[in-house]
Each structure stands twice: as structure tokens, then as C-alpha cells.
PyMOL CGO cylinders between C-alpha atoms (Angstrom):
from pymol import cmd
from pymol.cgo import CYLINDER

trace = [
    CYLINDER, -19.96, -0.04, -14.28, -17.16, -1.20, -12.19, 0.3, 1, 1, 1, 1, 1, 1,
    CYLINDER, -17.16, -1.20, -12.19, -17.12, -0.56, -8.25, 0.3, 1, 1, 1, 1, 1, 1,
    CYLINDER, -17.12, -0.56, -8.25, -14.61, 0.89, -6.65, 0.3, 1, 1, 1, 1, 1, 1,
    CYLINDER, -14.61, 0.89, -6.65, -13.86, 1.49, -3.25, 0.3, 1, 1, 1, 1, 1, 1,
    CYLINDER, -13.86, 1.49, -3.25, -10.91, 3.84, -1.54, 0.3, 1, 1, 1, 1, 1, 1,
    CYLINDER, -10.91, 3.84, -1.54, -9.72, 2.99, 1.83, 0.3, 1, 1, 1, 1, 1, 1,
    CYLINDER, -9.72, 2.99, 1.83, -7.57, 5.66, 3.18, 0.3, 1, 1, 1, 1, 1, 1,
    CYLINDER, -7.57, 5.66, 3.18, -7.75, 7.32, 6.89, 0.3, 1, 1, 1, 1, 1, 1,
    CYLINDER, -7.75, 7.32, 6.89, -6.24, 11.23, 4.87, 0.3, 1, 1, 1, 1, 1, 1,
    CYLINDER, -6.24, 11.23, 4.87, -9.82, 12.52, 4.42, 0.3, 1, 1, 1, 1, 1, 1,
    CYLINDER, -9.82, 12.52, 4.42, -8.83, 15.07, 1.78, 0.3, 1, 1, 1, 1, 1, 1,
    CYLINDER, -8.83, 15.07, 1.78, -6.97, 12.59, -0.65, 0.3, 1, 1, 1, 1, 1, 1,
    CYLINDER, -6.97, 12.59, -0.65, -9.89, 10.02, -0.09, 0.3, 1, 1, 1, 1, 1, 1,
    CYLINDER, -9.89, 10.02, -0.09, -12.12, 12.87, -1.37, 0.3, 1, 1, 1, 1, 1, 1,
    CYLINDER, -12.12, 12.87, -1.37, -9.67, 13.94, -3.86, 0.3, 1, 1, 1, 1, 1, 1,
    CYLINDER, -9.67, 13.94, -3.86, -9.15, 10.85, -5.13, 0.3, 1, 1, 1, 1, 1, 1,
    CYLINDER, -9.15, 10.85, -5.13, -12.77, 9.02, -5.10, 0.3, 1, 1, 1, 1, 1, 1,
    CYLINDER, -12.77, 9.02, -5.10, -13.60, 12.55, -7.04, 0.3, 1, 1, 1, 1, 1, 1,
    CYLINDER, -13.60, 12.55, -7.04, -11.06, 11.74, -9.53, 0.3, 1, 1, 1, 1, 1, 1,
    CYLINDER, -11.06, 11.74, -9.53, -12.00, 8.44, -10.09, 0.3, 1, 1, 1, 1, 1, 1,
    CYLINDER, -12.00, 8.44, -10.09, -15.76, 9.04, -10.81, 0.3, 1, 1, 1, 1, 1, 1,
    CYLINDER, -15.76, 9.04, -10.81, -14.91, 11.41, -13.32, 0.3, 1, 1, 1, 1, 1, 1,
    CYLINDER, -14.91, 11.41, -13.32, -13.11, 8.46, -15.34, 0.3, 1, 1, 1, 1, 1, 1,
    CYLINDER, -13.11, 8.46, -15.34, -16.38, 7.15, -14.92, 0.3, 1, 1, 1, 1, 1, 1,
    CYLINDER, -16.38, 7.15, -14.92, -15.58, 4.62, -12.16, 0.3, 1, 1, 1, 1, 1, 1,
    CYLINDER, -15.58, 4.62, -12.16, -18.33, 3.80, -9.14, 0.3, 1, 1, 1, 1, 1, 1,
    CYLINDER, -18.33, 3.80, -9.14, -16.52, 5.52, -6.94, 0.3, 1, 1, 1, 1, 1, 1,
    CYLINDER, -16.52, 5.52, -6.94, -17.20, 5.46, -2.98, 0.3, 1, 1, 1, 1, 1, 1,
    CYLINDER, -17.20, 5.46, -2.98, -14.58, 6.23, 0.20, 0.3, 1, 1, 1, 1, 1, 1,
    CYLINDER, -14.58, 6.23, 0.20, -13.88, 5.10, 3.38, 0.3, 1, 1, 1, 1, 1, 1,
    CYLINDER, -13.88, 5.10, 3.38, -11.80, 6.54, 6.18, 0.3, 1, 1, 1, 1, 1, 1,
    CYLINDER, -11.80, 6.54, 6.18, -11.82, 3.40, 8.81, 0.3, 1, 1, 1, 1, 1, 1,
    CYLINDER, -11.82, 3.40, 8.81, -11.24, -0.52, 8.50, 0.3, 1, 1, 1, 1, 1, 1,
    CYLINDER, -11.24, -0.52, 8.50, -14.60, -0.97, 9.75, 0.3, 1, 1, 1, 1, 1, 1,
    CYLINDER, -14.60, -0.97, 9.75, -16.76, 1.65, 7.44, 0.3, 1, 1, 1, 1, 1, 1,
    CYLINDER, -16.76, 1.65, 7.44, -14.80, 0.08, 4.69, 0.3, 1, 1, 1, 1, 1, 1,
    CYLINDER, -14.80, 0.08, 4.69, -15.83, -3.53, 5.28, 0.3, 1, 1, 1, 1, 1, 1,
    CYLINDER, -15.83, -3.53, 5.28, -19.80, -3.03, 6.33, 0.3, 1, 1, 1, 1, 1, 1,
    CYLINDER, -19.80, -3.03, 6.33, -19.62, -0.42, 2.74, 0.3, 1, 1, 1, 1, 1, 1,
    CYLINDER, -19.62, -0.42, 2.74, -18.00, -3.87, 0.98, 0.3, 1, 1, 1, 1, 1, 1,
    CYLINDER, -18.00, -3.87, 0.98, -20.93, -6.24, 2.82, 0.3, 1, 1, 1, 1, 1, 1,
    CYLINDER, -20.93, -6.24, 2.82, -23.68, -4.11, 1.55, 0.3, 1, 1, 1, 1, 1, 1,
    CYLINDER, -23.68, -4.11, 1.55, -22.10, -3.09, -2.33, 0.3, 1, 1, 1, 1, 1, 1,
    CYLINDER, -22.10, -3.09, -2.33, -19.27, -5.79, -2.79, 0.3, 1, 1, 1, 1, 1, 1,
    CYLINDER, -19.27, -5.79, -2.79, -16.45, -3.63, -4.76, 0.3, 1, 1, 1, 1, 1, 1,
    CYLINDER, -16.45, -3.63, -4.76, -15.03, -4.90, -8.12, 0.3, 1, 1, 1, 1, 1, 1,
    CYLINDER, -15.03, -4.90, -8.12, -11.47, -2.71, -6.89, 0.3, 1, 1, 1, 1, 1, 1,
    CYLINDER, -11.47, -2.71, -6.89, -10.44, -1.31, -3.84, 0.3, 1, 1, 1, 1, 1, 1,
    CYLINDER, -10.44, -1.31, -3.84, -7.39, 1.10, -3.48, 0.3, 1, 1, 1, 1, 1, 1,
    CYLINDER, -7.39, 1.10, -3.48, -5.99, 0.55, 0.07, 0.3, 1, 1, 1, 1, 1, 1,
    CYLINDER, -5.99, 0.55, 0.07, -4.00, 2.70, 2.17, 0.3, 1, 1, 1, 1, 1, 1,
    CYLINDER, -4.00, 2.70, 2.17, -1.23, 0.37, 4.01, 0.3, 1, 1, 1, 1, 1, 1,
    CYLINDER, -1.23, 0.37, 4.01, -1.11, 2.57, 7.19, 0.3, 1, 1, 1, 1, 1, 1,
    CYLINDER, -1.11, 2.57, 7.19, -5.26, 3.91, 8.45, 0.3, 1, 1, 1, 1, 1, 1,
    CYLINDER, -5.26, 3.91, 8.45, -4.73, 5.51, 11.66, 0.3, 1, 1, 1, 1, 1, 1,
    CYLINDER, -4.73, 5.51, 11.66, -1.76, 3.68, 13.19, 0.3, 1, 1, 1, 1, 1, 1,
    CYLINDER, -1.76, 3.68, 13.19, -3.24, -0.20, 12.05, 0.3, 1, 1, 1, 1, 1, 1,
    CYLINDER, -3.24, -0.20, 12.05, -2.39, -2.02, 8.82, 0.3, 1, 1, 1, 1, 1, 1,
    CYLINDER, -2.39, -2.02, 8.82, -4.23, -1.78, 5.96, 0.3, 1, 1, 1, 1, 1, 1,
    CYLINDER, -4.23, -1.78, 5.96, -2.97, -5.24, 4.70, 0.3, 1, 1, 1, 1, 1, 1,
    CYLINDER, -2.97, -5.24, 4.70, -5.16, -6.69, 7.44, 0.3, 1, 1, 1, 1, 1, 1,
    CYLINDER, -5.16, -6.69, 7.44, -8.29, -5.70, 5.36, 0.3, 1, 1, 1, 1, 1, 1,
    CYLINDER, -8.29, -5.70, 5.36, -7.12, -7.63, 2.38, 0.3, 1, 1, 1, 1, 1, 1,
    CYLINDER, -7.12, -7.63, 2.38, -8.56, -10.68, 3.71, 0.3, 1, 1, 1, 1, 1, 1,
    CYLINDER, -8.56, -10.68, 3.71, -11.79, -9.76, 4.49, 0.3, 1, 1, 1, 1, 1, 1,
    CYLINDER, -11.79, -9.76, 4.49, -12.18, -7.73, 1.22, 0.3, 1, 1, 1, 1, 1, 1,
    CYLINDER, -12.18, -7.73, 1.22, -11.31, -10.81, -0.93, 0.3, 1, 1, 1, 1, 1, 1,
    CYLINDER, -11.31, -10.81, -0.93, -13.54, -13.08, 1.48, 0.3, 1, 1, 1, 1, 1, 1,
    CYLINDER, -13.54, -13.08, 1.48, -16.47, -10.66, 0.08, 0.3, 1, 1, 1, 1, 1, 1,
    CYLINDER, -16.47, -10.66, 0.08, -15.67, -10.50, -3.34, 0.3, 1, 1, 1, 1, 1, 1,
    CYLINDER, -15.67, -10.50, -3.34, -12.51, -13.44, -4.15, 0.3, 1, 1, 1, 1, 1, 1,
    CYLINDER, -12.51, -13.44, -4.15, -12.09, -11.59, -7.85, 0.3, 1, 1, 1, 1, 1, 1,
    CYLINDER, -12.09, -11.59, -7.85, -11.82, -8.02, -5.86, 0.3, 1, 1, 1, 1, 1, 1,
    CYLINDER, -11.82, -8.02, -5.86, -8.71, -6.46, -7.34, 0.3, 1, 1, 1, 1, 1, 1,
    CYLINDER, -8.71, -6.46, -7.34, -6.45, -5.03, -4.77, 0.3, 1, 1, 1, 1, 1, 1,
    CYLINDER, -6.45, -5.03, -4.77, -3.91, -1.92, -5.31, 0.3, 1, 1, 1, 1, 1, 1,
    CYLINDER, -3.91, -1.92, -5.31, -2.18, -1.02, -1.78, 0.3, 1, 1, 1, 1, 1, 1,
    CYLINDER, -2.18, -1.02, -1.78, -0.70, 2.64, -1.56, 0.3, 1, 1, 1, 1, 1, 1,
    CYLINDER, -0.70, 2.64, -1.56, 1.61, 3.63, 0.54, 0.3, 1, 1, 1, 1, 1, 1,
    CYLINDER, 1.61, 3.63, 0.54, 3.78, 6.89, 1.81, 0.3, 1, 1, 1, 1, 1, 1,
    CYLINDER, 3.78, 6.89, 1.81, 6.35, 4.69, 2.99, 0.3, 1, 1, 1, 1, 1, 1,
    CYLINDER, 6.35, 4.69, 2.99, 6.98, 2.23, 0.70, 0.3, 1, 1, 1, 1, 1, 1,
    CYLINDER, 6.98, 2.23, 0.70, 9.60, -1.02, 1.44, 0.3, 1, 1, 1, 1, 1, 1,
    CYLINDER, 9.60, -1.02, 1.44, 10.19, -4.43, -0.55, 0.3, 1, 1, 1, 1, 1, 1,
    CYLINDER, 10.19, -4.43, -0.55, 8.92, -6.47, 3.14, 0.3, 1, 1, 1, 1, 1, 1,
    CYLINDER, 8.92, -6.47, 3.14, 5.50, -4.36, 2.68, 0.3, 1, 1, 1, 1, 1, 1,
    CYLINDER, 5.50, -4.36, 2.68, 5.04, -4.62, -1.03, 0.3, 1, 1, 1, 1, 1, 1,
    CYLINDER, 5.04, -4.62, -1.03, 6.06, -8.42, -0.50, 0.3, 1, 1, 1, 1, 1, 1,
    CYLINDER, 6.06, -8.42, -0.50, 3.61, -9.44, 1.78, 0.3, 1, 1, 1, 1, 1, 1,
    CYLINDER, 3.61, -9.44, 1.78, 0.88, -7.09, 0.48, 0.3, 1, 1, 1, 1, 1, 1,
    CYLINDER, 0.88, -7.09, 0.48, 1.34, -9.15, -2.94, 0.3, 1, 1, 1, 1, 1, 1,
    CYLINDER, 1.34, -9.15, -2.94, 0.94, -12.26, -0.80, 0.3, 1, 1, 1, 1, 1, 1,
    CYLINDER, 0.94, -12.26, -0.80, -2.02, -11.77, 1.13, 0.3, 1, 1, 1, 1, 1, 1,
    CYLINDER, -2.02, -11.77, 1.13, -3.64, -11.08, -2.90, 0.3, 1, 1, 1, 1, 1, 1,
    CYLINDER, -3.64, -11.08, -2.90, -3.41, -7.50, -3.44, 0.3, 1, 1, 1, 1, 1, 1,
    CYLINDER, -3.41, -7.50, -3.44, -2.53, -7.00, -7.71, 0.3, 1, 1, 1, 1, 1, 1,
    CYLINDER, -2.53, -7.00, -7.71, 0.14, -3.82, -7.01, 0.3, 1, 1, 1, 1, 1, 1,
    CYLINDER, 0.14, -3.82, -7.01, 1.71, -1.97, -4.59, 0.3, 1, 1, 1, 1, 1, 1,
    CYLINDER, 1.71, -1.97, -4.59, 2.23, 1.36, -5.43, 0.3, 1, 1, 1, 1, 1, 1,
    CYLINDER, 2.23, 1.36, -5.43, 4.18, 4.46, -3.71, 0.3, 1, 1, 1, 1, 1, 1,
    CYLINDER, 4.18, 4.46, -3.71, 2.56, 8.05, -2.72, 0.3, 1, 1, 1, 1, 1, 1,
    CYLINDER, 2.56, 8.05, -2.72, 2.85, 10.60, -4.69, 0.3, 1, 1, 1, 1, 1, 1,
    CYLINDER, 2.85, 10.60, -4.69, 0.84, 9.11, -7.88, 0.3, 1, 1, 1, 1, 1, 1,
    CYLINDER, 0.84, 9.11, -7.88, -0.99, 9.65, -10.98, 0.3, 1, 1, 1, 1, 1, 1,
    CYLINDER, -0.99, 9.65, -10.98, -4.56, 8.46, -11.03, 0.3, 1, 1, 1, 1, 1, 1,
    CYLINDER, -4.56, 8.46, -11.03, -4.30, 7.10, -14.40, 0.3, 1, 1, 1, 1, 1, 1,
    CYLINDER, -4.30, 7.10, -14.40, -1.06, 4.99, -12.64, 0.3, 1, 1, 1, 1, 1, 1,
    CYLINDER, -1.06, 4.99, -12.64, -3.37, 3.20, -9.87, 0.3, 1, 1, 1, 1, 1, 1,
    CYLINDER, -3.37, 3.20, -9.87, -6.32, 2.53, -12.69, 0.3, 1, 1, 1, 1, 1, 1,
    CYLINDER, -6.32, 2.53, -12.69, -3.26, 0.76, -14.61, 0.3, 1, 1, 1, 1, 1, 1,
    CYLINDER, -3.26, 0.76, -14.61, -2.17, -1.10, -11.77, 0.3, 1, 1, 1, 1, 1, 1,
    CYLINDER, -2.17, -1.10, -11.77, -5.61, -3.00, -11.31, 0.3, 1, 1, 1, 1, 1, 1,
    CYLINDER, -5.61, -3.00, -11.31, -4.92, -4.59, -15.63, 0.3, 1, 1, 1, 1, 1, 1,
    CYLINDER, -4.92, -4.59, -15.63, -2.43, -7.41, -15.01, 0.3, 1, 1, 1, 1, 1, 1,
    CYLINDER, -2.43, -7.41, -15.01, -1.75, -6.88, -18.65, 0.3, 1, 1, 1, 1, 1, 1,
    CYLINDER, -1.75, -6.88, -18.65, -0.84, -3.35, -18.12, 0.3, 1, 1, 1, 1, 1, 1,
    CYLINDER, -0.84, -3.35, -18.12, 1.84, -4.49, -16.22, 0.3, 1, 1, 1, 1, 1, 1,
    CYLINDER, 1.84, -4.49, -16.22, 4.84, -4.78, -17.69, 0.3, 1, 1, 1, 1, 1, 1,
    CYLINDER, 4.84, -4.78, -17.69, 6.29, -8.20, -18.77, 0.3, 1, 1, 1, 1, 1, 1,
    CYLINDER, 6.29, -8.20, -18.77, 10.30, -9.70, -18.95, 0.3, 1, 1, 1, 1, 1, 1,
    CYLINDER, 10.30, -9.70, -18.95, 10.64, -8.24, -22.52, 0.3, 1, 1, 1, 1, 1, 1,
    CYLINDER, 10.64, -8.24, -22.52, 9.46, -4.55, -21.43, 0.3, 1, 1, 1, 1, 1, 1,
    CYLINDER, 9.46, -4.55, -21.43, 11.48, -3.74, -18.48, 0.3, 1, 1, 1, 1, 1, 1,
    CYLINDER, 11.48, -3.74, -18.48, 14.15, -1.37, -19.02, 0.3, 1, 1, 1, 1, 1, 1,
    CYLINDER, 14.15, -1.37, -19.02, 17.50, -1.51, -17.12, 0.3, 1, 1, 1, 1, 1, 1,
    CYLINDER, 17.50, -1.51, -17.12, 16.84, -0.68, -13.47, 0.3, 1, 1, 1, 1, 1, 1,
    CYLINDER, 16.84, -0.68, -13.47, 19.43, 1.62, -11.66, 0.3, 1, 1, 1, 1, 1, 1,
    CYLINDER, 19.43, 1.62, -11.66, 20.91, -0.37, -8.28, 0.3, 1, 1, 1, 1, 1, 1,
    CYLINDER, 20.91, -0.37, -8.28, 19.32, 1.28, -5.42, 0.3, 1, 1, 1, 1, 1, 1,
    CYLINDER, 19.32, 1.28, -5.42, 21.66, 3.47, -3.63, 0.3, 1, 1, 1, 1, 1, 1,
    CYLINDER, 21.66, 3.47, -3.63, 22.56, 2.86, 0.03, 0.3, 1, 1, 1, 1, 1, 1,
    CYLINDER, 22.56, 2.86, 0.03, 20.65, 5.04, 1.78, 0.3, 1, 1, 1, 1, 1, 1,
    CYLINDER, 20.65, 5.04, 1.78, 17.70, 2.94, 0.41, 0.3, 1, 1, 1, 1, 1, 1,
    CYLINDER, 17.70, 2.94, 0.41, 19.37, -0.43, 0.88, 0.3, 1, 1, 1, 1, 1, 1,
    CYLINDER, 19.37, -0.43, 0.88, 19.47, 0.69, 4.49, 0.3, 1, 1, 1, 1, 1, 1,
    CYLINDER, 19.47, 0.69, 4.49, 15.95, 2.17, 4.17, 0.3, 1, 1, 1, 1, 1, 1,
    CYLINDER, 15.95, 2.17, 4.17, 14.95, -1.29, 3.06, 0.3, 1, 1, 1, 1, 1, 1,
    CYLINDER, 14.95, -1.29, 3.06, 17.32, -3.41, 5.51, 0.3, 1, 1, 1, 1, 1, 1,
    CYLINDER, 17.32, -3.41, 5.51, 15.68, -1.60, 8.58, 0.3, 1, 1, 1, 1, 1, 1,
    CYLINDER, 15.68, -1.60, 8.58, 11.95, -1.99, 7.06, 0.3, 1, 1, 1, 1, 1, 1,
    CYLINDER, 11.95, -1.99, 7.06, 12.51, -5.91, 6.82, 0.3, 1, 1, 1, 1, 1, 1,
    CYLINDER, 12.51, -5.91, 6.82, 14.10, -5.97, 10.00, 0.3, 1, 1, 1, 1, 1, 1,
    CYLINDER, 14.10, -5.97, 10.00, 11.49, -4.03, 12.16, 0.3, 1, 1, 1, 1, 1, 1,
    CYLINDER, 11.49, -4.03, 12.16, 8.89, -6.41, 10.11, 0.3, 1, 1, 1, 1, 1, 1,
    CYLINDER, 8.89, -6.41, 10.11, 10.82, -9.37, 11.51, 0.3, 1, 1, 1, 1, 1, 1,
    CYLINDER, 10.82, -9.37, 11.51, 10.23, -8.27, 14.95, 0.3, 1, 1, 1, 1, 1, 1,
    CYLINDER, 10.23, -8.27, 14.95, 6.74, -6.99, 14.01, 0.3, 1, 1, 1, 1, 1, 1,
    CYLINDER, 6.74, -6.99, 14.01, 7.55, -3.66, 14.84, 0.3, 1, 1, 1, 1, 1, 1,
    CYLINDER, 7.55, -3.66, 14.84, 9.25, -3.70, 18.16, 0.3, 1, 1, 1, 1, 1, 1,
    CYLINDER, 9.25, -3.70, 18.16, 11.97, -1.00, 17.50, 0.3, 1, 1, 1, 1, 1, 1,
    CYLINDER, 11.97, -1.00, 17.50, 13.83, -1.98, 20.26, 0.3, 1, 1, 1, 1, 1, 1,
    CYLINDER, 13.83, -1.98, 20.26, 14.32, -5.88, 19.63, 0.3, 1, 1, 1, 1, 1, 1,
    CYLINDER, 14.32, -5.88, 19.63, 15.04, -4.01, 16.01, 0.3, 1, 1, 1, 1, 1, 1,
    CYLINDER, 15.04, -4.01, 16.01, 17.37, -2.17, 17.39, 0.3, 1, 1, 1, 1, 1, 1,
    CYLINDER, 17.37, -2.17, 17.39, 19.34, -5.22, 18.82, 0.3, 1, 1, 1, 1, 1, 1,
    CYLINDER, 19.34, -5.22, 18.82, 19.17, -7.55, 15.78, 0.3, 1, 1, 1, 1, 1, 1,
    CYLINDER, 19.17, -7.55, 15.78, 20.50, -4.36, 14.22, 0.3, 1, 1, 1, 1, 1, 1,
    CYLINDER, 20.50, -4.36, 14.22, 23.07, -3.73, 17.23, 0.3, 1, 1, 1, 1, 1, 1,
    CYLINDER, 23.07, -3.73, 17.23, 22.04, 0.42, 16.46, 0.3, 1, 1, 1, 1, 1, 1,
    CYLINDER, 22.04, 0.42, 16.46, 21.25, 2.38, 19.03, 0.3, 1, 1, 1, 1, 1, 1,
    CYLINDER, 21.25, 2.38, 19.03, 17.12, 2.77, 20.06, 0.3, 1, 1, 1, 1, 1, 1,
    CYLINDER, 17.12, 2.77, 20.06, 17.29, 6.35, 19.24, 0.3, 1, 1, 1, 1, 1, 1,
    CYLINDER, 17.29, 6.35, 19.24, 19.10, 6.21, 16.30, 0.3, 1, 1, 1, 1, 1, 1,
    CYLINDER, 19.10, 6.21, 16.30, 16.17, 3.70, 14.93, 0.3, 1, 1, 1, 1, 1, 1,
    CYLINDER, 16.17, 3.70, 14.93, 13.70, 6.03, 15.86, 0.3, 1, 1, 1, 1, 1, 1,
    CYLINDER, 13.70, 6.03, 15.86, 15.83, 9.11, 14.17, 0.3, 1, 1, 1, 1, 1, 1,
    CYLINDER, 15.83, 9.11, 14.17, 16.40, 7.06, 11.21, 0.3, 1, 1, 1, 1, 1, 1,
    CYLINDER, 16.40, 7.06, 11.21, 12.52, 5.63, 11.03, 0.3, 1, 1, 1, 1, 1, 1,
    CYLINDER, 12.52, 5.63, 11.03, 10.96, 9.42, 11.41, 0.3, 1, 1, 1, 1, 1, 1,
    CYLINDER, 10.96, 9.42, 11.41, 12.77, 10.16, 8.06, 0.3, 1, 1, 1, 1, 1, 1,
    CYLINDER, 12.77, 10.16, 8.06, 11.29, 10.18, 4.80, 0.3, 1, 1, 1, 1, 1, 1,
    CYLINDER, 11.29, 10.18, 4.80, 12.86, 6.93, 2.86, 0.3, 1, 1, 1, 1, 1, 1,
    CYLINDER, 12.86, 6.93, 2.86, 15.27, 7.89, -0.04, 0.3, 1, 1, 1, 1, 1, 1,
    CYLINDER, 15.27, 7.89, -0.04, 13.74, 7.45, -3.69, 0.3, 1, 1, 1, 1, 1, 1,
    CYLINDER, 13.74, 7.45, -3.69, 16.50, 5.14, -4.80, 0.3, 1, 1, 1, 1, 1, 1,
]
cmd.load_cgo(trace, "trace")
């Protein structure tokens, strides 16, 4: 039976989901914190780990490392409420498999850890251009990465105003 371990600092949809899981008849185990999550991965290395990218106010992507140090075939999925192509880039880089966007299906996140259930050049359907509410969305997320977070050097390679960033970062980002 295949391991799997959920790293996410929301207690109730680590519970939730863990729950879910083991009733697909998964090994299911959660962890709230970076460092509960690694010493549970030392002791019972997992085959899959679904990762939060935001537990309490650090990055989850930092974990990737570690977890794949501990188990190199350890299939990553990172989830994410706040989901932007510089996150989902570099989250793919540092060896996670997917990078998926909260709200979703359990079945969805199982899926994402088969690289064949992913789909290939001849299944993708025409994608709709994003509109530009998310092109901004996405503009500001690559920016603020580029100045590892400092909203106001952000701010100035974006020549907004500081509170304007901060209005326009406490917003939801658009679907598409």
C-alpha cells in the first residue's frame, strides 16, 4: 500500500482530506508544520506527499528538498489557494509532479501524482487567453517573486503605489 503524506497548516482540510484519502485506500497520515512533516517522512518515508505552498506564513516549496532527499522517487503534488505561473514554475523545478489550485476534487490530486494521467500534446483542448485581470494577477506574482517578496521594491519595479500592491495582493486572484 502506497504512503501518503498531507502537509497543510488548515487543520480541518488536512483532516478532511487525509480522511478522504484512506478511504480510497491510500496510507494516509497529516501534518500541520514543516518540521512534524519531515521527522513523520524520517521515520515512514512517504511514496506521495500533497503539499500546501503557504504553512503558516513560510513556503511549502522549501520542504520539497528535504522530502525528495528522503525518498528521491517521492511524488510531489503542491496545492495552493493562490495559485500563479512563478509558483507553479518553480514548484515544478525544485521536483514536485503537479501544481494544482484550491478548491479540488480528491480524485483530481490522486490523478495528478500518474504522469500518464496527465494529459499529452494530442489531448489538450483549445485553452481560452487569460483575461487581464489575471495577466495582472500573474504579472504582480512574478514580480513580487523577483524581489522575493518585498512589496515595496515590487511596488517600484512596478512604479504602483505601496498600497495599491497591498489592496491588489489581499484580493482573491481572478479564475482566468
Amino acid at each position: 500500500m502506497e504512503r501518503i503524506l498531507v502537509i497543510d497548516d488548515d487543520e480541518t482540510f488536512n483532516g478532511v482530506l487525509t480522511r478522504a484519502l484512506a478511504r480510497r485506500g491510500l496510507d494516509a497520515a497529516g501534518a500541520t508544520e514543516g518540521a512534524t512533516a519531515l521527522a513523520m517522512a524520517q521515520r515512514q518515508p512517504p511514496d506521495r506527499v500533497v503539499l500546501d505552498l503557504s504553512l503558516a506564513g513560510q513556503s511549502g516549496l522549501a520542504l520539497i528538498d528535504p522530502l525528495l532527499a528522503i525518498n528521491p522517487d517521492c511524488r510531489i503534488v503542491v496545492l495552493t489557494g493562490y495559485a500563479s505561473i512563478a509558483t507553479a514554475v518553480d514548484a515544478i523545478k525544485l521536483g514536485a509532479v503537479q501544481y494544482l489550485a484550491k478548491p479540488v476534487e480528491v480524485d483530481t490530486i490522486i490523478a495528478a501524482f500518474d504522469a500518464s494521467a496527465l494529459p499529452n500534446g494530442d489531448e489538450l483542448t483549445a485553452v481560452e487567453p487569460l483575461s487581464v485581470d489575471r495577466l495582472e494577477w500573474e504579472h504582480i506574482q512574478r514580480v513580487l517573486h523577483e524581489h522575493d517578496g518585498n512589496i515595496s521594491a515590487t511596488a517600484r519595479a512596478l512604479k504602483m503605489h505601496r498600497r495599491t500592491l497591498q489592496r491588489k495582493l489581499a484580493k482573491r486572484p481572478v479564475k482566468s
